[in-house]
PABA-67299 format. One record per residue (C-alpha): residue number from 1; residue in one letter; x, y, z. Coordinates in steps of 0.001 Angstrom, whole numbers. Each point is the difference from the previous one (the first is absolute). Example, Ala and Ser with C-alpha at 12.3 -4.5 7.8 and 13.67 -1.06 7.14 Angstrom:
BEGIN
(r 1; "A"; (12300; -4500; 7800))
(r 2; "S"; (1370; 3440; -660))
END
This chain:
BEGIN
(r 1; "X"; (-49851; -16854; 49033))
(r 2; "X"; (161; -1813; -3464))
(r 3; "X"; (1531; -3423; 811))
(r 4; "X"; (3252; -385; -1300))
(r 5; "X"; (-275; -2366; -3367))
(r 6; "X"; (-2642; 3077; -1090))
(r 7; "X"; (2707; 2708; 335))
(r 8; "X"; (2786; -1854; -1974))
(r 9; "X"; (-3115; -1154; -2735))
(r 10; "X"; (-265; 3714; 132))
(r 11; "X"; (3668; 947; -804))
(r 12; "X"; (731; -2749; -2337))
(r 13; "X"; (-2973; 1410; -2044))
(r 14; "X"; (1516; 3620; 262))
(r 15; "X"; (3051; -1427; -1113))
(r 16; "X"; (-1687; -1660; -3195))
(r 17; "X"; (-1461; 2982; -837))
(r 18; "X"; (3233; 1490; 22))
(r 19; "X"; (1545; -2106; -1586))
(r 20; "X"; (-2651; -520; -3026))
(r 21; "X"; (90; 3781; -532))
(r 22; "X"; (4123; 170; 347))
(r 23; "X"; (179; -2691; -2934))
(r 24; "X"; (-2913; 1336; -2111))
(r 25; "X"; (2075; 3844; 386))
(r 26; "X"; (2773; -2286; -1073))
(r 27; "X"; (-1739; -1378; -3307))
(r 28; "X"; (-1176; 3785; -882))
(r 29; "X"; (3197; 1133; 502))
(r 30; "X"; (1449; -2906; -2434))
(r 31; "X"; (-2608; 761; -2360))
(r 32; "X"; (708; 3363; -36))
(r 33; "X"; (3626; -485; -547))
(r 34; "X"; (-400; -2248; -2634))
(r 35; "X"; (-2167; 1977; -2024))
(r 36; "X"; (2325; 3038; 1134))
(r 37; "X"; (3486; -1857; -1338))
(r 38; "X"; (-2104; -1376; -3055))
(r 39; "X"; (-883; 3591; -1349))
(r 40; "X"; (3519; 949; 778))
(r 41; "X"; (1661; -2631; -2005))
(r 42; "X"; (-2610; 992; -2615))
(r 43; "X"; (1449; 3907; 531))
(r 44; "X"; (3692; -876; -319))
(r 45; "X"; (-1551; -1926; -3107))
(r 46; "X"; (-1444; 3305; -1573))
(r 47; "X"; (3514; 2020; 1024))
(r 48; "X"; (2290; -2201; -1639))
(r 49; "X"; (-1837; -166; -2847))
(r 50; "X"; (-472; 3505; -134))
(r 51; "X"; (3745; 628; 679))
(r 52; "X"; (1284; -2619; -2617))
(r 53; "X"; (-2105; 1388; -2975))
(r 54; "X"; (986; 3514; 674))
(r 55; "X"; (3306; -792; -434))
(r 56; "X"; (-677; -2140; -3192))
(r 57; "X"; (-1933; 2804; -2040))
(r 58; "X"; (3096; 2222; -414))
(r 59; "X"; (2852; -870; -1921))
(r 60; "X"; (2401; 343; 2729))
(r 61; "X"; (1427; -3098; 1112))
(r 62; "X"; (3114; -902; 2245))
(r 63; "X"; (2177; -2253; -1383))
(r 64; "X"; (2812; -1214; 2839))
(r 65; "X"; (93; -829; 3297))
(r 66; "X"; (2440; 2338; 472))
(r 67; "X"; (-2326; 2789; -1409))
(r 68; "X"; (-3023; -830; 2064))
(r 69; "X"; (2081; 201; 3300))
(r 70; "X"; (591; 3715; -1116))
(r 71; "X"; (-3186; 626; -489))
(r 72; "X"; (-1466; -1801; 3178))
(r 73; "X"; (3031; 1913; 2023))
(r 74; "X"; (-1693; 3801; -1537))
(r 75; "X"; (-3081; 1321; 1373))
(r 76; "X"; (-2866; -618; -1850))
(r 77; "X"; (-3822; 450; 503))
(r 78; "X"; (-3057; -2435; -165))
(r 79; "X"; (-2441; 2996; 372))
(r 80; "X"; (-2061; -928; -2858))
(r 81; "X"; (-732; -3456; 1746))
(r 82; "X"; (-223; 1889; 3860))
(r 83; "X"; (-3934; -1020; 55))
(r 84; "X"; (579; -4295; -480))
(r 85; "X"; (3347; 884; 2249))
(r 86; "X"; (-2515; 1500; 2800))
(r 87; "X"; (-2421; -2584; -917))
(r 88; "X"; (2386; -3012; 669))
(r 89; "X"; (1674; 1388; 3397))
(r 90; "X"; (-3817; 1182; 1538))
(r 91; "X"; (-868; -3758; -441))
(r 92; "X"; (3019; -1402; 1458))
(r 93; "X"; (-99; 2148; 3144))
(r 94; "X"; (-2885; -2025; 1739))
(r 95; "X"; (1952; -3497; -1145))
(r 96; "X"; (3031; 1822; 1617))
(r 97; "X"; (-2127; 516; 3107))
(r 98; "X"; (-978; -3672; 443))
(r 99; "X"; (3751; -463; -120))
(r 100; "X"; (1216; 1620; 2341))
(r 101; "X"; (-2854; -1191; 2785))
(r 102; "X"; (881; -3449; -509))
(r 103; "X"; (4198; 1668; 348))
(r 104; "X"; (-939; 1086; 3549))
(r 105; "X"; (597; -3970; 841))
(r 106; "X"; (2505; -682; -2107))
(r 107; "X"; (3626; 1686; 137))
(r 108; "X"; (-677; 2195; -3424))
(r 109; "X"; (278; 3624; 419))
(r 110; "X"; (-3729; 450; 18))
(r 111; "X"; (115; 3869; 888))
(r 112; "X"; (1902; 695; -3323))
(r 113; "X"; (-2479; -2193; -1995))
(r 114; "X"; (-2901; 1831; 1293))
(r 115; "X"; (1685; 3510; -1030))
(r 116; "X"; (1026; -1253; -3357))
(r 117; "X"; (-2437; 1383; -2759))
(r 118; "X"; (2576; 2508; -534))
(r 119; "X"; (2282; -2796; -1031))
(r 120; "X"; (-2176; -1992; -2031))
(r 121; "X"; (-692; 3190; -1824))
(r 122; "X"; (3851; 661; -787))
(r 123; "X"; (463; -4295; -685))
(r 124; "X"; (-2662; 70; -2407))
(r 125; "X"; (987; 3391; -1614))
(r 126; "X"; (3364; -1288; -214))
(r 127; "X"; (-1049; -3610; -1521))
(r 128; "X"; (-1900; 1621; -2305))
(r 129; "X"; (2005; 1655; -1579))
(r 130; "X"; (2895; -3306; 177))
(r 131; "X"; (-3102; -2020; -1285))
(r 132; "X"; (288; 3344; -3505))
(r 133; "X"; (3875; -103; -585))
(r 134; "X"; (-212; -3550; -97))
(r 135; "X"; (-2789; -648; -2058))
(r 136; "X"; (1608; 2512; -2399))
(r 137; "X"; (2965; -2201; -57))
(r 138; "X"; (-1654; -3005; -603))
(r 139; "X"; (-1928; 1683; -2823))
(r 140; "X"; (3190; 1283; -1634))
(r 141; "X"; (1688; -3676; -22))
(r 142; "X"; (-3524; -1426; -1524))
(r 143; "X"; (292; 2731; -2445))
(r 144; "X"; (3414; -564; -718))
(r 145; "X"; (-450; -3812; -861))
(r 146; "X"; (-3051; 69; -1687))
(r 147; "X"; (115; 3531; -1954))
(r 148; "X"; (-3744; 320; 658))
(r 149; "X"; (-1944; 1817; 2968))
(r 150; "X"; (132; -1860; 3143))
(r 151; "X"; (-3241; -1817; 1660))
(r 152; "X"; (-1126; 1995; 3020))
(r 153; "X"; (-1090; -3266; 1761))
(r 154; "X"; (3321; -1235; -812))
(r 155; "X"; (1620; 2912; 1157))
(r 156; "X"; (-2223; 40; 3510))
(r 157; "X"; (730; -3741; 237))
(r 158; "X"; (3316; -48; -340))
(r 159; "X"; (847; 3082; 1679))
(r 160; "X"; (-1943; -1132; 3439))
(r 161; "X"; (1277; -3278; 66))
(r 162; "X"; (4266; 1439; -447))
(r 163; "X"; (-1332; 2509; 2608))
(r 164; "X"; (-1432; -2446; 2413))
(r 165; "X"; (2795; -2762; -800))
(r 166; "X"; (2830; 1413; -1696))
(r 167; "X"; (1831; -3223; -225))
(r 168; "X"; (-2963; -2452; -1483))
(r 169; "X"; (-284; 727; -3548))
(r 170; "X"; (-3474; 882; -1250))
(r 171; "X"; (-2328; -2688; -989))
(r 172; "X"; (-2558; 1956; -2528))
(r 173; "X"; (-2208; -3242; -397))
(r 174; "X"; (-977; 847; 3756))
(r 175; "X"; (-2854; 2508; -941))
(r 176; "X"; (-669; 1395; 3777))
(r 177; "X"; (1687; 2844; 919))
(r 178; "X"; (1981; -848; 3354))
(r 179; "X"; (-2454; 2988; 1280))
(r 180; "X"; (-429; -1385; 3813))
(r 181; "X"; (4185; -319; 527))
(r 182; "X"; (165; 3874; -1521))
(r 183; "X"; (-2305; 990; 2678))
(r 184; "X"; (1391; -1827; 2939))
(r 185; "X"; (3321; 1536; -803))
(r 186; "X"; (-1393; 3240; -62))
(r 187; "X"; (-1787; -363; 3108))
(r 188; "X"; (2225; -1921; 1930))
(r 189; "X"; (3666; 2475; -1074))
(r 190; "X"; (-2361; 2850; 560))
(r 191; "X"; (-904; -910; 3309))
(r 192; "X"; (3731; -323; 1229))
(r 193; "X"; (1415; 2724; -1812))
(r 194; "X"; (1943; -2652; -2056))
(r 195; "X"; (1520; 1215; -3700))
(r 196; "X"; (-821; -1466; -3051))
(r 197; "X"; (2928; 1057; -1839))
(r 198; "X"; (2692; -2926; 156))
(r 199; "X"; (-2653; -1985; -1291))
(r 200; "X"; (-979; 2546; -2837))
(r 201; "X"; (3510; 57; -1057))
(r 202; "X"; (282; -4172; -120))
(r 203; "X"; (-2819; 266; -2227))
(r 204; "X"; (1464; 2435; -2286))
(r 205; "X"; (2957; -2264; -412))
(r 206; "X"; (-2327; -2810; -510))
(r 207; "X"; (-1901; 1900; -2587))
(r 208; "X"; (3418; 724; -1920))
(r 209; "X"; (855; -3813; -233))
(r 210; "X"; (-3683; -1200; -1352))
(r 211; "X"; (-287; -1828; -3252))
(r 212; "X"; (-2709; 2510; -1027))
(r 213; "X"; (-170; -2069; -3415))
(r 214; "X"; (-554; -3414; 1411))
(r 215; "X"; (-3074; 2050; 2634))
(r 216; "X"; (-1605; 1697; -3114))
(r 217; "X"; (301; -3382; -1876))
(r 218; "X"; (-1546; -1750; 2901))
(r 219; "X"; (-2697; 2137; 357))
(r 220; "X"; (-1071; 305; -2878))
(r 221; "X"; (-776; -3668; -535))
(r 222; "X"; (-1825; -141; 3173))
(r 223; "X"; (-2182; 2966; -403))
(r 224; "X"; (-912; -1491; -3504))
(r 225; "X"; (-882; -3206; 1585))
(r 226; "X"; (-1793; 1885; 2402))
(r 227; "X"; (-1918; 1761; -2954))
(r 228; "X"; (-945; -3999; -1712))
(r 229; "X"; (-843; -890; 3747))
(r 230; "X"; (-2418; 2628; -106))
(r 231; "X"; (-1722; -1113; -3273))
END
């Protein structure tokens, strides 16, 4: 019979091993979801964008609150962007599914999270197509003030940040798109079945009380500095 000292040597070993391979899993699985919730910000990225500048190459624009609460409150389709739609909720699933194993210790209804692509499909669907009646909006008062076409990275800017934070008014000198918060939200009201529309309609409000003039004004000396910078 081993003596005793070589039996727990023995064990404590085992338990290194396990341990070693538990946290390396661990690090894989971080890497993974890292590089997992970076191409997914990336693909909320690529749908906004696509959304926004669809709505900006007709002529069609809403121009009240009021108006784009009507329109949000009809059925409408976002067929034509269905692919980056599928795209976005196929890449949040897995994130989803980290979720809700780390909600089996926590009191979070993890058994609705891990059934939720269905809803992240519908919240996305659904903030897409907020994320279009607003950025017509915003385009419209831009329009209005300036009597020239409106910027699309203005428009995307300003229309993201109202959506995110309807009561912070825009900064356009902050160049980043606020791209990260957009896909949290998503994620995050998609996995608990939350709606996006009270928000959506503060942000239509906020969008009817913007000094488009003073924006446009603003951003146009900034992306002319930018321009000199660049020299």
């Amino acid at each position: 019979m081993p003596p005793v000292a070589s039996v727990f040597s023995v064990i404590g070993e085992e338990r290194s091993g396990l341990r070693t391979r538990a946290t390396s899993a661990g690090r894989a699985a971080g890497t993974t979801t890292l590089r997992v919730g970076s191409a997914l910000v990336e693909a909320v990225g690529e749908l906004a964008d696509a959304a926004v500048d669809r709505v900006l190459l007709t002529e069609e624009r809403v121009t009240s609150a009021a108006e784009g609460r009507r329109r949000l409150s009809a059925a409408s389709e976002t067929e034509d962007l269905s692919d980056k739609v599928q795209r976005v909720v196929v890449l949040a699933t897995p994130i989803v599914r980290v979720l809700a194993r780390g909600a089996r210790f926590t009191r979070l209804p993890w058994a609705m999270i891990a059934s939720s692509s269905v809803s992240i499909g519908l919240t996305v669907r659904t903030g897409v197509r907020e994320l279009q009646v607003l950025a017509s909006l915003v385009a419209y008062r831009l329009e209005q003030a300036t009597g020239a076409p409106s910027d699309p990275r203005l428009v995307k800017k300003v229309a993201i940040d109202l959506y995110l934070n309807p009561k912070r008014v825009p900064d356009p000198t902050e160049s980043r798109l606020r791209l990260v918060r957009l896909t949290r939200k998503w994620l995050l009201l998609g996995a608990f079945g939350r709606s996006t529309s009270k928000r959506a309609g503060q942000a239509l409000d906020a969008a009817d009380r913007l000094d488009a003039k003073e924006l446009a004004a603003r951003w146009g000396t900034f992306t002319q500095s930018a321009v000199v910078v660049g020299l």
